[in-house]
C-alpha positions as a Python dict, from the first residue, in 0.01 Angstrom:
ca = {
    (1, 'X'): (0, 0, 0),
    (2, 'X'): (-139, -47, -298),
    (3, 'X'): (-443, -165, -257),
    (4, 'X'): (-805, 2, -452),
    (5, 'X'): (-531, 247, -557),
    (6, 'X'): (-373, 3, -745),
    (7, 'X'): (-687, -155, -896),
    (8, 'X'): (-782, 149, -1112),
    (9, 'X'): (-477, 171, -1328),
    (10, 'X'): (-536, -182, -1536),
    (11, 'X'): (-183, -232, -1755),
    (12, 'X'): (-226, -164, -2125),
    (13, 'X'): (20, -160, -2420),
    (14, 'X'): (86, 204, -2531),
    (15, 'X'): (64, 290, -2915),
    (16, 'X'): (51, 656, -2859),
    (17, 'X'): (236, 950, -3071),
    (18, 'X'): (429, 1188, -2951),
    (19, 'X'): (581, 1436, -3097),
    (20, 'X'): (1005, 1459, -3115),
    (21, 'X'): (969, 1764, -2969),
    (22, 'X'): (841, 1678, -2659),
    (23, 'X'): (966, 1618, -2366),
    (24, 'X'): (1003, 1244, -2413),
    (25, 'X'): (1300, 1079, -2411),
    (26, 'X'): (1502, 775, -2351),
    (27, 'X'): (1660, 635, -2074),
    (28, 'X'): (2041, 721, -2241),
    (29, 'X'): (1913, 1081, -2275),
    (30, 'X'): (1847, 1101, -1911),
    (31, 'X'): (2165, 973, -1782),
    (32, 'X'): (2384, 1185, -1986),
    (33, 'X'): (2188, 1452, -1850),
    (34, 'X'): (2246, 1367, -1410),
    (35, 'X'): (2661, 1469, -1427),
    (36, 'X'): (2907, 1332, -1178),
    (37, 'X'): (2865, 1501, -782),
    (38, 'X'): (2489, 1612, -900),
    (39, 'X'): (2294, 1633, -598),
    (40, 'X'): (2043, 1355, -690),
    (41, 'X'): (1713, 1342, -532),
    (42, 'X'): (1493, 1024, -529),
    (43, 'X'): (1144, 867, -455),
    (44, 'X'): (1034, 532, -403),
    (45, 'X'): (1108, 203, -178),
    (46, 'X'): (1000, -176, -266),
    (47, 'X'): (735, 17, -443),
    (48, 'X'): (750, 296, -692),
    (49, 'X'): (1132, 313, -734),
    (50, 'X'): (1274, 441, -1039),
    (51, 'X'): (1453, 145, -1106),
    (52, 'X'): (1519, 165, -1525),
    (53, 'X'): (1701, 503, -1472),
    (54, 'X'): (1887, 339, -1146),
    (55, 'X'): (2026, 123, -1353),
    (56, 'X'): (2147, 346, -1615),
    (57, 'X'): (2354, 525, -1390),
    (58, 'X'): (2531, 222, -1239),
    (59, 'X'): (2548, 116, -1656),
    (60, 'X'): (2701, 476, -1714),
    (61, 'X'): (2946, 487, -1380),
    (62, 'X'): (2848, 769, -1254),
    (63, 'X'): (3038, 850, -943),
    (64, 'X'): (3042, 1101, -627),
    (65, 'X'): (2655, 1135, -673),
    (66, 'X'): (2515, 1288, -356),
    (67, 'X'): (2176, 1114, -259),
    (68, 'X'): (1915, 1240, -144),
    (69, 'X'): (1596, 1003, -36),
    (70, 'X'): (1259, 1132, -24),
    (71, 'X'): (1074, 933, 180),
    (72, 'X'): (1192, 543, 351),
    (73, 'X'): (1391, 420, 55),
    (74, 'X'): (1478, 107, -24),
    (75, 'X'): (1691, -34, -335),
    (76, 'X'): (1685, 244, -513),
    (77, 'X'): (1922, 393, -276),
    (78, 'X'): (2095, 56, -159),
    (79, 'X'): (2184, -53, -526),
    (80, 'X'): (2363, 316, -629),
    (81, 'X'): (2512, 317, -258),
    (82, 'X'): (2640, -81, -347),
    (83, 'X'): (2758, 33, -724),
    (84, 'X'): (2980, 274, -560),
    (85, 'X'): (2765, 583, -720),
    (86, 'X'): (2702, 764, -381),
    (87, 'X'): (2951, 953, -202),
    (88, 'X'): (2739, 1125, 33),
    (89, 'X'): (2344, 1003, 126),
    (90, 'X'): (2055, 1226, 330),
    (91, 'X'): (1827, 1006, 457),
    (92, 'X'): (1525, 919, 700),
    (93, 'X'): (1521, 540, 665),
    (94, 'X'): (1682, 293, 392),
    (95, 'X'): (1607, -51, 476),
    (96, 'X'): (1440, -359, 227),
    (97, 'X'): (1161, -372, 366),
    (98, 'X'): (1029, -725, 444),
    (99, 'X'): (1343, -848, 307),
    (100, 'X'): (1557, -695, 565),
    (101, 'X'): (1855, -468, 605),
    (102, 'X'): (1972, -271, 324),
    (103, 'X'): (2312, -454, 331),
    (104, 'X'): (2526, -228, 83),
    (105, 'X'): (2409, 122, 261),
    (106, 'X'): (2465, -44, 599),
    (107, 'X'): (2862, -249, 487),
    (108, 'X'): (2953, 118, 298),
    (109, 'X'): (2823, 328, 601),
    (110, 'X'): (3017, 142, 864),
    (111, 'X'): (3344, 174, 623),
    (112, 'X'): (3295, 524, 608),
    (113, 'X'): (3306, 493, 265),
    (114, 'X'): (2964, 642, 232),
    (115, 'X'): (2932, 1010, 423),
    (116, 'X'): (2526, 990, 589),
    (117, 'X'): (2314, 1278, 608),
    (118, 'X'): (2062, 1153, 886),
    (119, 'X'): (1695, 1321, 861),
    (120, 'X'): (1381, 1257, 1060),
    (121, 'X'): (1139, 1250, 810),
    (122, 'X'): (970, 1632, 870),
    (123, 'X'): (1309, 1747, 814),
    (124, 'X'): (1364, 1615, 499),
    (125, 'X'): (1014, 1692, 339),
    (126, 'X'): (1045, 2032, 493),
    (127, 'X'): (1368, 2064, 357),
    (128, 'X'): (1264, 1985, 39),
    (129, 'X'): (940, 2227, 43),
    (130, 'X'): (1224, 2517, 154),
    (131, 'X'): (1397, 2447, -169),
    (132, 'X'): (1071, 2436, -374),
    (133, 'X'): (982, 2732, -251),
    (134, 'X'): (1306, 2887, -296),
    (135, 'X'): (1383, 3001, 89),
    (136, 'X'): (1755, 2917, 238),
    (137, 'X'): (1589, 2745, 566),
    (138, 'X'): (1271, 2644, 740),
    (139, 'X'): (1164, 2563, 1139),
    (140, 'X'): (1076, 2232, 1170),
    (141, 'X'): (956, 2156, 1589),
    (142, 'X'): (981, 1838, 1776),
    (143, 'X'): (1447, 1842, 1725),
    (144, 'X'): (1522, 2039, 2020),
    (145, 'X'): (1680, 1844, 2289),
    (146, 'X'): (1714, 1529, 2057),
    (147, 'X'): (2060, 1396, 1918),
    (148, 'X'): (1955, 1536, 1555),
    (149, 'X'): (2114, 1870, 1661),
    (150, 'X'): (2417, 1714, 1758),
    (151, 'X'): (2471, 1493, 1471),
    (152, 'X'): (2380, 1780, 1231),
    (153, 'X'): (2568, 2060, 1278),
    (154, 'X'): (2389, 2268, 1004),
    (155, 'X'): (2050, 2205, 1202),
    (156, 'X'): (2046, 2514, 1400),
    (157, 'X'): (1852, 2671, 1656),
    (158, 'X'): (1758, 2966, 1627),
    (159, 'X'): (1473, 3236, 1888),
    (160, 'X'): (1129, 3233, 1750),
    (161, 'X'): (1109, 3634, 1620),
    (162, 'X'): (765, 3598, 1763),
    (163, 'X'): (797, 3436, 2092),
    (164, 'X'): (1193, 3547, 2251),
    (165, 'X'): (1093, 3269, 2491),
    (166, 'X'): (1114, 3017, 2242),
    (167, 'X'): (1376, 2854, 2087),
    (168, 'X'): (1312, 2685, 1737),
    (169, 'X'): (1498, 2423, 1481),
    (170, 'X'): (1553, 2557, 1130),
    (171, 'X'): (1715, 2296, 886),
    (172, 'X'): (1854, 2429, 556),
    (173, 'X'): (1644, 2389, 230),
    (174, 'X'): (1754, 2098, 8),
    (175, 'X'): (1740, 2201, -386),
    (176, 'X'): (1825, 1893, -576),
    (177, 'X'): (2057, 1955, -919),
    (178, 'X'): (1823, 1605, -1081),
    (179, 'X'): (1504, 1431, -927),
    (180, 'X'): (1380, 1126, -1085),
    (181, 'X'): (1062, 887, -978),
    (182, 'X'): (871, 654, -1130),
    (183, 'X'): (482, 708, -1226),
    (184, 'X'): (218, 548, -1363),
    (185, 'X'): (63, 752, -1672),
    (186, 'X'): (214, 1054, -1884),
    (187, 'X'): (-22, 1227, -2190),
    (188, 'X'): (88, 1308, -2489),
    (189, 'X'): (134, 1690, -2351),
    (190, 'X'): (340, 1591, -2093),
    (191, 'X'): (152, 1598, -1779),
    (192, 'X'): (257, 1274, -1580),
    (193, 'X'): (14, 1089, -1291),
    (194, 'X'): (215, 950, -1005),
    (195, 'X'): (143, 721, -677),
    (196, 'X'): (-48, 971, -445),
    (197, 'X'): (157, 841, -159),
    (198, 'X'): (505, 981, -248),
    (199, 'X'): (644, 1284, -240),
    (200, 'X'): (696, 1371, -641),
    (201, 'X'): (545, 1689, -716),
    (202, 'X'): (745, 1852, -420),
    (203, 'X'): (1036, 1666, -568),
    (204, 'X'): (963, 1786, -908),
    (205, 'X'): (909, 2124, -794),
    (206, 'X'): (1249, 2112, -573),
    (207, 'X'): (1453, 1999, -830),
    (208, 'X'): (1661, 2198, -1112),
    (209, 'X'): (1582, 1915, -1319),
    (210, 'X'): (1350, 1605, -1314),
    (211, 'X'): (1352, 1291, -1491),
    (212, 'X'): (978, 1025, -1492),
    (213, 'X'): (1018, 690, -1634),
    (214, 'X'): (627, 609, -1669),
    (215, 'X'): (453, 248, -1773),
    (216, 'X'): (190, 392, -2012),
    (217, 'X'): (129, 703, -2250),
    (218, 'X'): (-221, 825, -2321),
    (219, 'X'): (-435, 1102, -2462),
    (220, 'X'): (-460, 1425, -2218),
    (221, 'X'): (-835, 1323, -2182),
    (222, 'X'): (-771, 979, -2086),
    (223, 'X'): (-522, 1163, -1824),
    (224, 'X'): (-753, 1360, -1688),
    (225, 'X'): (-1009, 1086, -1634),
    (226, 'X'): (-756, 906, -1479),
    (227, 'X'): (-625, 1168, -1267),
    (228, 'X'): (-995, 1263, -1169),
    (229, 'X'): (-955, 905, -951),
    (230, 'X'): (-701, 1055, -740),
    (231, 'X'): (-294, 1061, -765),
    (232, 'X'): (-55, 1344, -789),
    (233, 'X'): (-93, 1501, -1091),
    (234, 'X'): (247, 1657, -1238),
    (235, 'X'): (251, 1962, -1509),
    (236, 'X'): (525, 1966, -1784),
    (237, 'X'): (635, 2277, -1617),
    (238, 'X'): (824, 2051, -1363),
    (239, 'X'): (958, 1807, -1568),
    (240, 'X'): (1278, 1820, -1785),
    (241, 'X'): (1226, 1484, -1948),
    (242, 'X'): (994, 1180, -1967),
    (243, 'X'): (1055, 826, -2066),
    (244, 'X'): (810, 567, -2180),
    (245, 'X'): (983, 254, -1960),
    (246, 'X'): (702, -26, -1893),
    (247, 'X'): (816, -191, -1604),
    (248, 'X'): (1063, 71, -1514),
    (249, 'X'): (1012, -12, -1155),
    (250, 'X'): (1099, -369, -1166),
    (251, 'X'): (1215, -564, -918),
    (252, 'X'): (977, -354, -677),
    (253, 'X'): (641, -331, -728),
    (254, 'X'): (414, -89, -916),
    (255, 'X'): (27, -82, -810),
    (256, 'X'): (-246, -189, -1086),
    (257, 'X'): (35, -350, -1348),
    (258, 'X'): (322, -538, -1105),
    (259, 'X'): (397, -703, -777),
    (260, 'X'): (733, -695, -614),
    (261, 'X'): (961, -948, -835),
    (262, 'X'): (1051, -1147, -543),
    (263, 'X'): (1280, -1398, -705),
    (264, 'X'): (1505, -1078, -869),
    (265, 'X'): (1489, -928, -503),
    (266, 'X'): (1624, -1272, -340),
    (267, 'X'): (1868, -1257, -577),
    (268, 'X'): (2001, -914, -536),
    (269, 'X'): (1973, -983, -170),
    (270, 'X'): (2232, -1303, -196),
    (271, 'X'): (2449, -1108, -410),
    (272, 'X'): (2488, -810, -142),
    (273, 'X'): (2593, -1069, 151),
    (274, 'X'): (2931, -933, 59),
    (275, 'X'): (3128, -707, -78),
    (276, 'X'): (3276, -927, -342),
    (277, 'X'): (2960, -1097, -495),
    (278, 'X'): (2800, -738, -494),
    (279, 'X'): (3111, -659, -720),
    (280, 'X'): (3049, -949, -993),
    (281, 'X'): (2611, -837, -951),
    (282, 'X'): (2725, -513, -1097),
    (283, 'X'): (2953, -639, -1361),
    (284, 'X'): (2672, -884, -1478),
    (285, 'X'): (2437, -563, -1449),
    (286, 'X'): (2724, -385, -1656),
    (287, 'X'): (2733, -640, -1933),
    (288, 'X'): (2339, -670, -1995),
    (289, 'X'): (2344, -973, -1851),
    (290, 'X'): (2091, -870, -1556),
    (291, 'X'): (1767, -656, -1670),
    (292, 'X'): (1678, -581, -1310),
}
């Protein structure tokens, strides 16, 4: 997915300044700031996933969180869902990716022990541009006559004011209390440069509050020249907080600095075959005795 993308961002060590006044801040900052039963929206899959600030909320315990995934997530999602972090998930697709099923979403759905939100994925962006643009609902086409309406009772149909022959969709808008993503760049002003591919402006402009872990800071005109490559370019207007966190998306991959970290995905993998060895995983991750 990657690919040229990936090429143009080479990985450099940061020695920028910012000033304490910014919106830069550390990981602990963050965390204190996404409450127990926030509605927490987030990006990413075996690429691009937030991972750093992941694992500050399974460090801090956070509990009842209610997930929301933007886009086919991955372990972002299967590691809070395992950590018992999530009591309620809306989703379009959480799987590993080549490595297979996501085992802790699938054991904790099947319990019940997990409530699941199921999207296609127009609903959820759409739901998520509603709430960015501040309206209670939005038509979305193609969900009449599948089982979406039955499984989700607050999809509702609705007669198109236009057409009294039609009947439309509408799913309700999705405005998440905390969004947080990973990127690739922030400037010392704040603006932040993210994977083009992912859906973390809308997120950021969704969101009461968002939270970027980033791999490098640099001067606004470095920014720009970057940006001028392509990406999704994010104002501090959006953002509530920013942390400098090379490698932040580690184990999966982030294009022009990291591959996937297979052997720290093989692991994790092992450790989810059951319930019990995903128990000790987190207490090692508790402890500081894993870093990813």
């Amino acid at each position: 997915m990657g690919g040229d993308w990936g090429a143009r961002y080479p990985r450099r060590r940061s020695d920028r300044k910012v000033s304490k006044a910014s919106r830069f801040i550390t990981i602990e900052e963050a965390v204190a700031r996404i409450p127990d039963g926030a509605q927490l929206a987030v990006s990413g899959n075996m690429e691009m996933s937030p991972m750093a600030l992941i694992r500050g909320l399974v460090r801090a315990e956070r509990r009842g969180l209610r997930l929301v995934c933007a886009g086919a997530a991955a372990v972002n999602a299967d590691l809070l869902i395992g950590a018992g972090a999530v009591s309620e998930v809306e989703f379009s697709q959480i799987s590993m990716g080549e490595y297979g099923f996501a085992p802790n979403f699938r054991r904790k759905f099947e319990q019940g022990a997990v409530v699941g939100l199921e999207h296609a994925c127009p609903t959820l962006t759409a739901a998520l541009g509603a709430g960015a643009a501040g309206i209670p609902f939005v038509p979305v086409r193609g969900l009449i006559g599948t089982d979406y309406m039955a499984i989700r009772p607050d999809f509702r149909a609705i007669t198109n004011p236009y057409d009294p022959s039609e009947r439309v969709a509408v799913v309700p808008a999705i405005r998440p209390d905390v969004a947080i993503f990973h990127g690739f760049l922030a400037d010392t002003d704040g603006h932040v440069l993210t994977h083009p591919a992912q859906n973390n402006r809308l997120l950021a402009q969704a969101a009461r509050q968002t939270f970027v872990t980033v791999e490098d800071i640099v001067s606004p005109d470095e920014l720009r020249c970057e940006a001028g490559k392509g990406g999704a370019l994010i104002p501090p207007l959006f953002l509530s907080g920013i942390v400098h966190a090379p490698g932040g998306a580690l184990p999966t991959s982030c294009p022009g600095y990291y591959e996937a970290d297979d052997e720290a995905v093989l692991v994790y993998m092992q450790a989810s075959a059951s319930e019990e060895a995903f128990i000790a995983y987190v207490r090692r991750l508790l402890v500081g005795e894993l870093v990813q």
